[in-house]
C-alpha positions in Angstrom: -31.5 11.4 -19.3 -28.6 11.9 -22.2 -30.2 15.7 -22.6 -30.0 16.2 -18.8 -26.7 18.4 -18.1 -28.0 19.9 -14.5 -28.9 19.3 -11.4 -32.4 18.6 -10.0 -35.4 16.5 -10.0 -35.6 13.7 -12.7 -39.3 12.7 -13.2 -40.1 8.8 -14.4 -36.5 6.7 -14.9 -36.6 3.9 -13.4 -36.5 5.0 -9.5 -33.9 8.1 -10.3 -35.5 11.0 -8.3 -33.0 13.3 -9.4 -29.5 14.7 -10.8 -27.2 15.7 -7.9 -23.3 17.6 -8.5 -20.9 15.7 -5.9 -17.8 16.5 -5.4 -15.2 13.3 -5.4 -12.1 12.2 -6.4 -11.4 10.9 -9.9 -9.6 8.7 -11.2 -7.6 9.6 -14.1 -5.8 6.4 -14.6 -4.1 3.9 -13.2 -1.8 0.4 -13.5 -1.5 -2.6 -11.8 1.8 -4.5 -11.8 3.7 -7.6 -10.5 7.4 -6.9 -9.8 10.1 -9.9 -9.3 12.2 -8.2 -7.3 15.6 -10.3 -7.5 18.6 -9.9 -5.0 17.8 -6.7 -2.8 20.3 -6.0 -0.4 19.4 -7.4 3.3 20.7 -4.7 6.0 21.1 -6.8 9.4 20.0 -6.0 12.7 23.7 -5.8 14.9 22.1 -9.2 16.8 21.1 -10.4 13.6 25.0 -9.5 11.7 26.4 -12.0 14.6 24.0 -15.1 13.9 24.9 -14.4 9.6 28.6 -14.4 10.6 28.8 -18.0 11.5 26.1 -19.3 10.0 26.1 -22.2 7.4 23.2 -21.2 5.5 19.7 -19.7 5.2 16.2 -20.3 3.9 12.9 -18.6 3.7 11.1 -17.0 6.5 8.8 -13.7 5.7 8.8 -10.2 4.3 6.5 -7.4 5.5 6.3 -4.1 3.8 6.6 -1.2 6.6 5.9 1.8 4.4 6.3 3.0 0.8 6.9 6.7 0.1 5.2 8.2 -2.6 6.2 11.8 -4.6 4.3 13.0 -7.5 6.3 15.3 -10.6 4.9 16.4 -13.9 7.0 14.9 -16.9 8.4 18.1 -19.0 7.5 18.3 -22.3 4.6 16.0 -21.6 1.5 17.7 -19.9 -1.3 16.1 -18.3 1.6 13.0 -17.4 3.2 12.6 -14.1 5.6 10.6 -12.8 5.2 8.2 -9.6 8.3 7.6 -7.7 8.0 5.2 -4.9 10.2 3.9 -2.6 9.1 0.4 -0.4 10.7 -0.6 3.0 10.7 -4.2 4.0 10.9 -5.9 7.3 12.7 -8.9 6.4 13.1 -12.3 8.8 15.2 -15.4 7.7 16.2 -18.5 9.3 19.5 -18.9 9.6 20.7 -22.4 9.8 23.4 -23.2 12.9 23.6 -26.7 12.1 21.7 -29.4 9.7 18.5 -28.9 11.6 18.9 -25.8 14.1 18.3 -22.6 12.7 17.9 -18.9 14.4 15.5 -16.2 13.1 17.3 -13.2 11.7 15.8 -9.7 11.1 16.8 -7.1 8.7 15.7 -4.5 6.4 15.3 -4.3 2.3 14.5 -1.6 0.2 13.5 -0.9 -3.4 12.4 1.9 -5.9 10.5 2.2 -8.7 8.9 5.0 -11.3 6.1 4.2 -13.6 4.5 7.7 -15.5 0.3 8.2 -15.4 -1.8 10.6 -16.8 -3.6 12.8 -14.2 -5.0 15.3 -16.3 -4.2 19.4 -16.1 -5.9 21.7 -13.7 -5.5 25.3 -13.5 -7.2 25.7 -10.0 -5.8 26.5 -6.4 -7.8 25.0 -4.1 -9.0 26.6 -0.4 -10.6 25.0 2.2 -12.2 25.8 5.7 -11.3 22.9 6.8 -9.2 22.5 10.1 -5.7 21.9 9.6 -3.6 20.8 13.0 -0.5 22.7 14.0 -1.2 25.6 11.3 -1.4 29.1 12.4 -4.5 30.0 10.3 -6.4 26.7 9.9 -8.5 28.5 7.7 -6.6 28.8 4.6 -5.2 25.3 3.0 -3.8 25.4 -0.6 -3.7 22.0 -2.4 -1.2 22.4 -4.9 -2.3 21.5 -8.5 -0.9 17.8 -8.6 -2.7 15.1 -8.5 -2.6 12.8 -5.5 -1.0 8.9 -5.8 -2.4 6.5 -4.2 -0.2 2.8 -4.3 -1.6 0.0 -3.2 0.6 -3.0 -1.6 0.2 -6.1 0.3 3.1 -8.2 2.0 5.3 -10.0 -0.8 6.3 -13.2 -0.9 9.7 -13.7 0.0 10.5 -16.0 -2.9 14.7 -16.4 -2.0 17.8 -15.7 0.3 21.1 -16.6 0.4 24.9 -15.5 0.6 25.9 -14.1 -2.8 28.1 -11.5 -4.1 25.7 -9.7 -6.7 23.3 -7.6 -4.1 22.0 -4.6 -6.0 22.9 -2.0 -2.9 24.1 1.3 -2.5 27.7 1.1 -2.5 29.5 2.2 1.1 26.9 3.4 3.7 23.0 2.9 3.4 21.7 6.8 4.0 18.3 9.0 4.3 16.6 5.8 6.0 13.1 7.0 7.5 13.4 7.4 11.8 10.0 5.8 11.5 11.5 3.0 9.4 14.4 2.5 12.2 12.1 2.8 14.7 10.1 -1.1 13.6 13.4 -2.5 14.7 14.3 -3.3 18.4 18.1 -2.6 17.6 20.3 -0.8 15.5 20.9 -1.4 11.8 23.6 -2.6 10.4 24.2 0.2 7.2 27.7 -0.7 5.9 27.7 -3.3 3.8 31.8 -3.0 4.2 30.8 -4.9 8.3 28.4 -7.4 7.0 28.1 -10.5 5.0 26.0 -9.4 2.3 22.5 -11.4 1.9 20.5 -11.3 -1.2 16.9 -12.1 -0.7 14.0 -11.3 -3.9 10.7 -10.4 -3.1 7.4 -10.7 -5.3 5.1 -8.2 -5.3 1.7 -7.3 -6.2 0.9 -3.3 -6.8 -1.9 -1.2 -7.9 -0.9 2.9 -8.9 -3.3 5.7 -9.8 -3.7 9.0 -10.1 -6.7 11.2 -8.7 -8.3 14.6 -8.7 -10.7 16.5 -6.8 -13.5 17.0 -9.5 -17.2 17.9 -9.5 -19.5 15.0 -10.8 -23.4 14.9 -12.1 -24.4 11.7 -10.9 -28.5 10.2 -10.9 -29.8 10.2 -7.2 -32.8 7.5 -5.8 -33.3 9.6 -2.8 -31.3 9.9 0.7 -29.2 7.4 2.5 -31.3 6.4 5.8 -30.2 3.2 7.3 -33.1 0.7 7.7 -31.3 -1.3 10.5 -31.2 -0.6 14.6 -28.2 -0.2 16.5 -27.5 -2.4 18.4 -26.3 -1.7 22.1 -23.2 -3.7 23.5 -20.7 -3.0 26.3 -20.9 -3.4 30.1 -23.9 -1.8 30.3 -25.9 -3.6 28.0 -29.2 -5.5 28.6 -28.5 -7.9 26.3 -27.7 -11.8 27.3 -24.4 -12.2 26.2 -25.4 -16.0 25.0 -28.2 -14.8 23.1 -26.4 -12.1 21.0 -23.4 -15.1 20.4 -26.5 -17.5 19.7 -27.0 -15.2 16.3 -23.5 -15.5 15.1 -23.6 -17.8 12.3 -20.7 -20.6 12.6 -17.2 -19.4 11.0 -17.0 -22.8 8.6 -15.0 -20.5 6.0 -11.8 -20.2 8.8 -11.9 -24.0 9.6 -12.3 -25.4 6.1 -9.7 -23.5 3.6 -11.4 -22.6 0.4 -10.0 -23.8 -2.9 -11.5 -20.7 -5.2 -8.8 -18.8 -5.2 -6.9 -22.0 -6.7 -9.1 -22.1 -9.7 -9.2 -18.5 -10.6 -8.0 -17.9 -14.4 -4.5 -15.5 -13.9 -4.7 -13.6 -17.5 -2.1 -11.1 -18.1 -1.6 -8.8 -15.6 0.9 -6.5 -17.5 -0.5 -2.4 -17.9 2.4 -0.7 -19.0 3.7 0.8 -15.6 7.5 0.0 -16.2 7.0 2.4 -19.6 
């Protein structure tokens, strides 16, 4: 196999019928990384900036991340290395406390930015494609430009604090170049200058992976073609099927009803890879 550098058929090792050139997206390297992300600036709702205004403190609620933008650059005087900005938008609700029990849920927004610099490799190549491309006047010529593509991967963080303070890290004056689609996940305006607001500090923690790929051609063994073993099985109004029976199959769900403790005894090594370099 080590002496096989094309494709075709591969005769006796063990069940490889032959070598096949795919073409795939590499990846030439990526990071994972867990960010503490203390006293973001909280921009209230103009609902929300009436509750803060009176209210005698706050406490957790939840944080759910909206989008993150993405832009790739090569680092000068550095080739094959690229550097990944990002920007995250959070949805942010707290409780805000009216009295020693009563509290009302606020909603506002957070944002944060961070760079880490990956290699993604050097390619010379402009690449065309047939492929359809919507809303272009000739669908028949698309140029990927020689960058590699980021992909960053995020789930919600935990909302870890929040609280009046006086040491936000926010843009002085007026909060500008905010997303439409990022004002749009609220029911009401924004409130942008932190000059009309009480300011609220909340920190976030947050998991992320980062990587860099290319389109690349790959010699990879075979064991033959893909044909699914299993029939489909028919379902809708239509279908012939006794509803009880087909639930009758369904094994019982004992994993949503009893919480599982494995995540609890999971080993948590060292997570750090370098991004913040």
């Amino acid at each position: 196999m080590a002496e096989k550098v094309t494709a075709g058929p591969i005769g006796n090792c063990n069940g490889v019928r032959e070598a096949v050139c795919i073409h795939t997206k590499k990846i030439f390297s990526s990071c994972r990384d867990k960010d503490c992300i203390e006293d973001l600036r909280f921009y209230p709702t103009q609902s929300a900036q009436e509750v803060l205004a009176t209210a005698q403190g706050l406490r957790g609620g939840s944080a759910e991340l909206l989008y993150t933008f993405v832009d790739v650059e090569p680092v000068n005087f550095n080739r094959g290395f690229y550097t990944v900005d990002m920007r995250f938008y959070y949805k942010i609700t707290l409780q805000a406390l009216n009295g020693s029990t009563r509290y009302t849920e606020v909603v506002g927004l957070a944002t944060f930015g961070k760079r880490v610099i990956l290699c993604g490799g050097e390619s010379g190549a402009k690449i065309f494609s047939s492929a359809p491309v919507a809303d272009e006047l000739d669908p028949q010529l698309d140029l990927t430009a020689n960058l590699p593509t980021a992909y960053v991967e995020v789930i919600d963080p935990l909302l870890l604090s929040a609280g009046f303070a006086d040491n936000c890290h926010y843009v002085p004056g007026v909060l500008t170049g905010v997303p439409e689609g990022i004002l749009a996940a609220f029911d009401e305006p924004l409130v942008l200058d932190e000059a009309q607001s009480r300011r609220v500090c909340v920190s976030l923690g947050q998991f992320s992976i980062v990587r860099l790929e290319r389109d690349t051609q790959l010699l990879i063994p075979a064991f033959g073609y893909c044909v699914p073993t299993d029939e489909c099985t028919v379902a809708g109004a239509g279908s012939a099927e006794d509803p009880c029976a087909v639930f009758a199959d369904v094994d019982f769900p004992v994993d949503s009803f009893f919480p599982s403790s494995d995540v609890c005894d999971a080993d948590v090594g060292d997570t750090s890879c370098g991004c913040k370099r």
